[in-house]
C-alpha positions as CSV (number, residue, x, y, z in Angstrom):
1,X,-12.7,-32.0,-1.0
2,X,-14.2,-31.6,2.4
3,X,-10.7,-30.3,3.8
4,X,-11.0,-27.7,0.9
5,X,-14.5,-26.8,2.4
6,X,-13.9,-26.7,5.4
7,X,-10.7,-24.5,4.8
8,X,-13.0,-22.2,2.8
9,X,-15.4,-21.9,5.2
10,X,-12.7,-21.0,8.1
11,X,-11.6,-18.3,5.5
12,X,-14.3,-16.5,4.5
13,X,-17.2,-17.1,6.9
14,X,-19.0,-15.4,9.0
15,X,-17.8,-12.1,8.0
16,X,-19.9,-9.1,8.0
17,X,-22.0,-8.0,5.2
18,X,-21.0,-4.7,5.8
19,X,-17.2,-6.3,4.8
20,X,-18.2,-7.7,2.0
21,X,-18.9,-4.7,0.3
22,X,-15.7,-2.8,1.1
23,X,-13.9,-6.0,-0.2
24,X,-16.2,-5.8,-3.3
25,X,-15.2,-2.2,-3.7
26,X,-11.4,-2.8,-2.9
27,X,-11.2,-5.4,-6.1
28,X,-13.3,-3.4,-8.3
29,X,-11.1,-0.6,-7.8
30,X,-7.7,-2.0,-7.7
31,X,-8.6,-4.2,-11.2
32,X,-8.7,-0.5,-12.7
33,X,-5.4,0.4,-11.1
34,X,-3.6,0.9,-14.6
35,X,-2.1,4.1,-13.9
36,X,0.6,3.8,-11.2
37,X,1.9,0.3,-13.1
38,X,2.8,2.3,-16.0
39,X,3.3,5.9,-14.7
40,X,7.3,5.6,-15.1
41,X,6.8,4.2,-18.8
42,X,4.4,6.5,-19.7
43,X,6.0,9.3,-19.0
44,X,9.2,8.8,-20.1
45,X,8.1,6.5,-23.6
46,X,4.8,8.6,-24.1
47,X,5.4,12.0,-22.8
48,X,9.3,11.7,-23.3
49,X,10.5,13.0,-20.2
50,X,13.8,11.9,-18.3
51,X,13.9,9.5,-15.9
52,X,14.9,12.0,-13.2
53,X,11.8,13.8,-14.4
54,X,9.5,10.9,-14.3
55,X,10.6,10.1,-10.7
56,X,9.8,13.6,-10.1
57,X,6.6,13.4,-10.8
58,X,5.8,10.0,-9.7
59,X,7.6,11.2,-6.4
60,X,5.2,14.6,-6.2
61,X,2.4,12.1,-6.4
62,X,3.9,10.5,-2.8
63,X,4.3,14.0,-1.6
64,X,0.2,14.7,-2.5
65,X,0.0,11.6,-0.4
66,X,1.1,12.5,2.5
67,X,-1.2,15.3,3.3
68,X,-3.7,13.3,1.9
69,X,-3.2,10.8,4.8
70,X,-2.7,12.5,7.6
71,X,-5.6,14.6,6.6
72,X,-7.5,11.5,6.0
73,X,-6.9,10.3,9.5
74,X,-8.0,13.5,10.9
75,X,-11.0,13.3,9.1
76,X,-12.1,10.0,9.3
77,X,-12.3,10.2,13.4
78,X,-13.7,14.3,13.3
79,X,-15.7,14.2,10.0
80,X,-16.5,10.2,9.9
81,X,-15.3,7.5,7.4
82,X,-17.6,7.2,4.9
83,X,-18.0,11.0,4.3
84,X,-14.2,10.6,4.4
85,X,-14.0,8.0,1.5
86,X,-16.8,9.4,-0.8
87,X,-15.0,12.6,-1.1
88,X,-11.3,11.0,-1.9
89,X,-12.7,8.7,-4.0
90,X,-14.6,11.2,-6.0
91,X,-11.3,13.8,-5.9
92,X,-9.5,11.1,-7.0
93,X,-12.1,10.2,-10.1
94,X,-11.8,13.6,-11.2
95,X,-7.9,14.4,-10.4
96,X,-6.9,10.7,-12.7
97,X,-8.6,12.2,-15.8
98,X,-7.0,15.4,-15.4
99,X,-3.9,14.0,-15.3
100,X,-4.6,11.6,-18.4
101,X,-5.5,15.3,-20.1
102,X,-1.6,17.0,-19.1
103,X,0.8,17.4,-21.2
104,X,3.3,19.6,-20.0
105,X,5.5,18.9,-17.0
106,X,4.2,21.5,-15.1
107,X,0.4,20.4,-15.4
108,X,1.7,16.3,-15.2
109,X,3.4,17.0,-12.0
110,X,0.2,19.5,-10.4
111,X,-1.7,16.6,-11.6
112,X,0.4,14.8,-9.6
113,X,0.3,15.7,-6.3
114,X,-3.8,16.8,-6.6
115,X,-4.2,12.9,-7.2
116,X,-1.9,12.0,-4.5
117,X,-4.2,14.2,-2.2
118,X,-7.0,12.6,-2.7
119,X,-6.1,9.0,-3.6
120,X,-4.3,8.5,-0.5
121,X,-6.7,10.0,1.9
122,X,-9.2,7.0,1.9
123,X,-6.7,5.0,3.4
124,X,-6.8,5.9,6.8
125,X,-10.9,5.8,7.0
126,X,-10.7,2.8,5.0
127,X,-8.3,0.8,7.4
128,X,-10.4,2.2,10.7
129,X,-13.7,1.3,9.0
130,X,-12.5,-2.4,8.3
131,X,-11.7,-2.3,11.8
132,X,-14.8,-0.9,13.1
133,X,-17.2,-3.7,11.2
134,X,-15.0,-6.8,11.9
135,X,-14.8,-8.3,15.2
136,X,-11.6,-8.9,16.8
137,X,-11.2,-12.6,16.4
138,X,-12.0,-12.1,12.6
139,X,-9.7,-9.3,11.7
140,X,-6.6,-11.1,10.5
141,X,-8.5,-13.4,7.9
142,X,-10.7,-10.0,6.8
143,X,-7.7,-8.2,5.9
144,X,-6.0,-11.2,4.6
145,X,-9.0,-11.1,2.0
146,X,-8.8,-7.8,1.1
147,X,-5.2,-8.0,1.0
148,X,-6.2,-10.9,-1.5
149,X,-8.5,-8.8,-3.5
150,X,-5.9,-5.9,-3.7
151,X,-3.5,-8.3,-5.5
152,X,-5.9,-9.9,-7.6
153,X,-7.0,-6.9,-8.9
154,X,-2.8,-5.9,-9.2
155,X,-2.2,-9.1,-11.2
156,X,-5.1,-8.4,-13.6
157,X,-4.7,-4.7,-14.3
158,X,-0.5,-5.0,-14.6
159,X,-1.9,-7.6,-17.8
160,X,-4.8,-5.4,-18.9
161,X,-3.3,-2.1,-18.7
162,X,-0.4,-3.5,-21.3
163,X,-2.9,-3.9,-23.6
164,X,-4.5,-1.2,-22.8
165,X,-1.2,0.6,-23.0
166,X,-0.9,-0.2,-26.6
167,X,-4.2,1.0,-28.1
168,X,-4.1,4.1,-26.3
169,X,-3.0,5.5,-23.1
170,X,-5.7,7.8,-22.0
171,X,-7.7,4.7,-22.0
172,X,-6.0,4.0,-18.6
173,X,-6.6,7.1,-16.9
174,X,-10.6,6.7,-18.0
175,X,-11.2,3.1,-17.0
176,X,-9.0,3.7,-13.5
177,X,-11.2,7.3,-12.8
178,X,-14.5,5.0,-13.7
179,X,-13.8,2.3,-10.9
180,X,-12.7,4.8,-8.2
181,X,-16.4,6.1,-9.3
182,X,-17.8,2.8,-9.1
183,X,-16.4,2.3,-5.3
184,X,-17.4,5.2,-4.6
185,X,-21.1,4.7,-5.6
186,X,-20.9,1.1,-3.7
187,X,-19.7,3.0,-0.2
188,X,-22.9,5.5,-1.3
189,X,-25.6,2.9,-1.6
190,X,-24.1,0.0,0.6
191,X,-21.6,1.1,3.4
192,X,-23.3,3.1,6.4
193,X,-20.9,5.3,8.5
194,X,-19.3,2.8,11.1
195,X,-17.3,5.5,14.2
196,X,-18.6,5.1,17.3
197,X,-19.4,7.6,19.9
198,X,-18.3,7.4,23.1
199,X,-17.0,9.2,25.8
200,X,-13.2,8.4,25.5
201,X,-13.7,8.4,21.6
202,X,-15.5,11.9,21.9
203,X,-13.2,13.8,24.0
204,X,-10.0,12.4,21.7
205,X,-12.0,13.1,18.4
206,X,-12.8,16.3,19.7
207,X,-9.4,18.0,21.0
208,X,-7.1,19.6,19.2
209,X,-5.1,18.7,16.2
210,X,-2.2,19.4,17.8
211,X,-2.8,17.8,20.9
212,X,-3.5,14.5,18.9
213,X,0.0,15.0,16.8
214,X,1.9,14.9,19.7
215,X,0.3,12.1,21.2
216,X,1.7,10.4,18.4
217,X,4.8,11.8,17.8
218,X,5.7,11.3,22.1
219,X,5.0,7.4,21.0
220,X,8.8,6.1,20.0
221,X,7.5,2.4,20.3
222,X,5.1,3.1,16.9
223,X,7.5,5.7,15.6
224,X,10.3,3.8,15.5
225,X,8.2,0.9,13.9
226,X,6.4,3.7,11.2
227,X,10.3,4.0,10.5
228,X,11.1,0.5,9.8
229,X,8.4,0.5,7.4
230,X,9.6,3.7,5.5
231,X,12.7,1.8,5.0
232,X,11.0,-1.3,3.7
233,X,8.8,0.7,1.5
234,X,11.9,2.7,-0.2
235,X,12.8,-0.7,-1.4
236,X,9.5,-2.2,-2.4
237,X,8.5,0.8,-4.5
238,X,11.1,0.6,-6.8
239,X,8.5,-1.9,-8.3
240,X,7.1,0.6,-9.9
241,X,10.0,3.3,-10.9
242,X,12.8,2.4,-11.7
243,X,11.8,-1.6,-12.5
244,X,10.2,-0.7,-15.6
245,X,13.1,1.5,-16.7
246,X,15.6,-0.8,-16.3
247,X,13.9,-3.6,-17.6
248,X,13.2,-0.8,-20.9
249,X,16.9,-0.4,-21.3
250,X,17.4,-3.9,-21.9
251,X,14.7,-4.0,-24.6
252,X,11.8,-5.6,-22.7
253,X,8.1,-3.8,-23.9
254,X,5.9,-2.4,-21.8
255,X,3.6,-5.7,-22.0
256,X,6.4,-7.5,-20.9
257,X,6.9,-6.0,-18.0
258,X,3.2,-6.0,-17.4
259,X,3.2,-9.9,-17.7
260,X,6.5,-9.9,-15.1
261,X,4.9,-7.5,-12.9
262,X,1.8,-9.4,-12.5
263,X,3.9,-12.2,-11.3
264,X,3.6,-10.3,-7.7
265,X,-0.2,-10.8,-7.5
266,X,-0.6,-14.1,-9.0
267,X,1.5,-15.3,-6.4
268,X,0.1,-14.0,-3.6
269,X,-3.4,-14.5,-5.0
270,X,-2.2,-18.5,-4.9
271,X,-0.5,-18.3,-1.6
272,X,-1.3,-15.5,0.7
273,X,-4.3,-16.8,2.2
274,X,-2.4,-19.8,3.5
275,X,0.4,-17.5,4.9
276,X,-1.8,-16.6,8.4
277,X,-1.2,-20.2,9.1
278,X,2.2,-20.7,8.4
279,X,3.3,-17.7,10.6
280,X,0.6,-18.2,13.3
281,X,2.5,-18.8,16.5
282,X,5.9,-17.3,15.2
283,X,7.1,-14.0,16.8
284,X,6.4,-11.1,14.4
285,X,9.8,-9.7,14.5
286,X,11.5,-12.9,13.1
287,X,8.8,-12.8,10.7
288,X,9.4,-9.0,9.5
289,X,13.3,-9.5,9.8
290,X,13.2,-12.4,7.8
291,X,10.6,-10.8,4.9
292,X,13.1,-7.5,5.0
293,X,15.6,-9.9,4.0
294,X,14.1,-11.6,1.1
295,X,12.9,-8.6,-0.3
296,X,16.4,-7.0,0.2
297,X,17.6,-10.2,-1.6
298,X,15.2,-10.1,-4.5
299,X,15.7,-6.5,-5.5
300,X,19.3,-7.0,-5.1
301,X,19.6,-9.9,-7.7
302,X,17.8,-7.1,-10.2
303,X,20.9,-6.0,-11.1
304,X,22.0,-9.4,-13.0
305,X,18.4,-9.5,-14.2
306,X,18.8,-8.7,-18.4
307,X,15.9,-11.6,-19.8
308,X,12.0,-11.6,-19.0
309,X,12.3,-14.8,-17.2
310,X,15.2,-13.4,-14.6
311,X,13.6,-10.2,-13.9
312,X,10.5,-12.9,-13.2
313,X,12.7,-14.6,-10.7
314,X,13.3,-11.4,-8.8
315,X,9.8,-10.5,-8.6
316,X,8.7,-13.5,-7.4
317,X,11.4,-13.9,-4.9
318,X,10.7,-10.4,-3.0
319,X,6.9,-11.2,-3.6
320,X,7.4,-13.9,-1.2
321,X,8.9,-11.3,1.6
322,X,6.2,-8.7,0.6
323,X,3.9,-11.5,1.8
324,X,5.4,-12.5,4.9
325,X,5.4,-9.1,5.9
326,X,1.7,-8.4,5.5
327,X,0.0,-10.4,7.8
328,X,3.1,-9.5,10.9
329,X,2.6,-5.9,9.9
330,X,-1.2,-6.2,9.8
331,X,-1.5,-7.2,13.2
332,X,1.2,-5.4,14.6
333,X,0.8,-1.7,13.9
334,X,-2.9,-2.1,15.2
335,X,-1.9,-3.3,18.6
336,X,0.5,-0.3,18.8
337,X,-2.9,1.9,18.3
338,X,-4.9,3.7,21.0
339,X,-8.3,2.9,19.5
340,X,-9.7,6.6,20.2
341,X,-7.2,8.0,17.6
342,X,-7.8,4.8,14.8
343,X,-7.8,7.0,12.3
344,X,-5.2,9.3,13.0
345,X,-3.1,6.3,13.9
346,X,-3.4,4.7,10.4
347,X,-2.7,8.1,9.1
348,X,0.7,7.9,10.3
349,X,1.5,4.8,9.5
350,X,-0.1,5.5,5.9
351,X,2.3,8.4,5.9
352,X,5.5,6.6,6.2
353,X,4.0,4.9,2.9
354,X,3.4,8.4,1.4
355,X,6.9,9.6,2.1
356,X,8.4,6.6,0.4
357,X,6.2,6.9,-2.2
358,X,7.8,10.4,-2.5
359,X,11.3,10.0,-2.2
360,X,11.9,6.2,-3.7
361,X,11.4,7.4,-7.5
362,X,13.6,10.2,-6.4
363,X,16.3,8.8,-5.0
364,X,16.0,5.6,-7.1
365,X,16.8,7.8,-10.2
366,X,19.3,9.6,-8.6
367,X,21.3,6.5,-7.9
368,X,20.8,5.0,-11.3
369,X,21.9,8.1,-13.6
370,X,24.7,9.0,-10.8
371,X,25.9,5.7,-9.7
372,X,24.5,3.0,-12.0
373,X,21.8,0.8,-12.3
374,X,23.9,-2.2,-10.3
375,X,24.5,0.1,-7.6
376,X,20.7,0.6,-7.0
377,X,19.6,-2.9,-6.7
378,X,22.9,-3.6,-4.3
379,X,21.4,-0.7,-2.0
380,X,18.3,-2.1,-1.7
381,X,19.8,-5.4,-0.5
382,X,22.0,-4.2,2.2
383,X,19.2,-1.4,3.1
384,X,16.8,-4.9,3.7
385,X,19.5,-6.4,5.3
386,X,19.8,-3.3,7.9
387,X,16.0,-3.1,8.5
388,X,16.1,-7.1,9.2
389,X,18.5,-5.9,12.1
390,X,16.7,-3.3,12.9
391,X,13.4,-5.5,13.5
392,X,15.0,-8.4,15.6
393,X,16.6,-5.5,18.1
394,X,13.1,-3.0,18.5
395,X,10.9,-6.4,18.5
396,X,10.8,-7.1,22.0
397,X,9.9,-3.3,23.2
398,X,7.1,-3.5,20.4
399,X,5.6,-7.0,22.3
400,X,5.5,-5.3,25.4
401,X,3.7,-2.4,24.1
402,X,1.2,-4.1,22.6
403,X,0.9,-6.4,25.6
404,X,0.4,-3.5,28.0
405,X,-2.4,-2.1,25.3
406,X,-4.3,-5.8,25.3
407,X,-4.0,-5.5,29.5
408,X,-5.7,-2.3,29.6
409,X,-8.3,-2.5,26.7
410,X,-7.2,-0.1,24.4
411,X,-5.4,-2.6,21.6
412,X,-6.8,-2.4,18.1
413,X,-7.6,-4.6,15.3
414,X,-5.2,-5.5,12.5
415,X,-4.6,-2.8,9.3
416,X,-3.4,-3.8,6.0
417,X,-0.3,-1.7,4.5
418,X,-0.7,0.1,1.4
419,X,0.1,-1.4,-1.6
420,X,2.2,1.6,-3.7
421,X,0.8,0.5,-2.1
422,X,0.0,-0.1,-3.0
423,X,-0.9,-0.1,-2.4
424,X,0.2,-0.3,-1.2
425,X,-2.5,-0.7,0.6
426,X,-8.9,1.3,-1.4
């Protein structure tokens, strides 16, 4: 018992208040997160549209994204983050119940992208305002919570919204509009604005847009890791497109696949706050090869999945590479950050999120009706087997980037990844 304490204690305390509430906000918001689990059923069981149709839409949603985070970034180091998350979480409130309201493609897929603008462009100010309140030597356990409370709210809402599902499906879009709301009133009363002012940060936050963009895009050391991560995310976000098709060709209900689903966060609400440990002292890159691998591996055995309890199996074997890679990326992508362009920095990385997000549902359809459902899940297995190799050969340029950062000063604090997704990833 006291090892449980004192393991408790080393976890969670002595984190800022400020923290605290963003994390409260962050569970809140994701426990409402119906829509995205059952967008691809939805629309293709409720609204009766193909599946290339329904990856489509879900894919115009990543495209939304993607201007939503790099002008996120932007704005979160011009404008300031919490001005920055009020509005998208607002936009967002409003642009979910719109969509709930659409019923022809046209409208579903405007509704789309709008929500994709808005919903994605908290990220960025989120991840640099986490940064901002948490001191350095905390960072990794802080996002290690709130990567714990995006997955606990995952596991809840992937149950919830199947019943949900059943009674009525606007009900969704309401209850996940009413806690982007509810965030957004806790950032209101609670969270005070958290940039900083000073004279490097000034003169960056204050040149031109385009003299920031190609700051960033000069960078190959973060490029080329932003890359490995779009290839990553094409395979993880098929969680959430083409998954709950195939597993509705094989007869499984919508519940059902809300129950295997919510295998991903129960797991990692279990586990993933004793993975810091585990990998602390490992190099990164073996971590991220080895979690591109099990993923690749999990998705791949999809295509002899047919029964509830083997498409569980799958989802709990790439659950444990999604968590592996967390903490490595966390760490990682912030080190590879100047800290006077945070939040355009996290905007790019975001991006790379936004463009999977786009063109997984997309492709993943593609492949299915073209190539077969087999042929899918054996591309994401050789496409996480590549990225592994990909990881152990750019590692050792990344270390020495990050090391050269820590030397002069300018090395950030850890950022989650998105959760399709996330999150992705508030």
């Amino acid at each position: 018992m006291r090892t449980m304490r004192s393991w408790f204690r080393d976890t969670t305390g002595g984190l800022p208040t400020t923290f605290w509430y963003l994390w409260s906000g962050t569970l809140i918001n994701r426990l409402g997160s119906f829509v995205l689990v059952f967008l691809a059923i939805y629309l293709t069981q409720e609204r009766g549209f193909s599946a290339s149709q329904a990856g489509l839409v879900i894919g115009l949603w990543g495209v939304g994204g993607a201007f939503g985070t790099t002008a996120g970034g932007a704005l979160a180091d011009r404008w300031g983050r919490r001005p920055t998350l009020l509005t998208a979480h607002v936009g967002a409130a409003a642009m979910m119940l719109g969509l709930g309201l659409a019923r022809d493609l046209w409208a579903v897929a405007l509704g789309a992208l709008l929500l994709g603008v808005f919903a994605e462009a908290a990220r960025p100010a989120f991840g640099a305002m986490m940064i901002d309140v948490v001191p350095a030597k905390d960072r990794l356990r802080a996002f290690s919570l709130n990567y714990w409370a995006i997955n606990l709210g995952f596991a809840c809402a992937a149950v919830l919204a199947g019943l949900a599902a059943q009674a009525d499906y606007l009900l969704l879009f309401v209850v996940d509009a009413g806690t982007m709301l509810i965030t957004a009133l806790i950032i209101f009363r609670k969270v005070p604005e958290t940039r900083q002012a000073g004279p490097a940060v000034t003169a960056a936050t204050e040149a031109s847009p385009r003299g920031a963009l190609r700051t960033i895009l000069t960078d190959r050391v973060y490029l080329g890791f932003v890359a490995l991560n779009l290839f990553a995310a094409l395979v993880f976000l098929q969680h959430i497109s083409m998954l709950p098709i195939a597993m509705g060709d094989d007869g499984l209900s919508p519940a059902t696949y809300g129950s295997v689903i919510a295998l991903n966060g129960i797991l990692i609400v279990v586990g993933q706050l004793f993975v810091p440990r585990l990998i602390r002292g490992r190099s990164r890159s073996h971590v991220l090869a080895l979690a591109s691998v099990v993923m690749g591996v999990g998705f791949g055995l999809t295509a002899f999945a047919g029964t509830a309890w083997f498409y569980g199996l799958t989802v709990l074997i790439w659950t444990v590479g999604e968590m592996l890679n967390s903490p490595s990326n966390s760490t990682l992508i912030a080190e590879l950050s100047p800290a006077e362009l945070r939040g355009r920095y996290q905007g790019v990385f975001s991006l790379s999120w936004q463009i999977a997000g786009a063109s997984a549902p997309i492709l993943g359809g593609l492949v299915r009706e073209h190539a077969g459902n087999d042929t899918l899940w054996y591309g994401c297995a050789a496409l996480g087997l590549l990225t592994a190799v990909a990881h152990l050969v750019s590692g050792p340029a990344r270390e020495r980037r990050a090391a050269a950062l820590r030397r002069s000063g300018e090395a950030l604090a850890p950022t989650t990844a998105p959760r399709a997704a996330q999150p992705v990833e508030a």
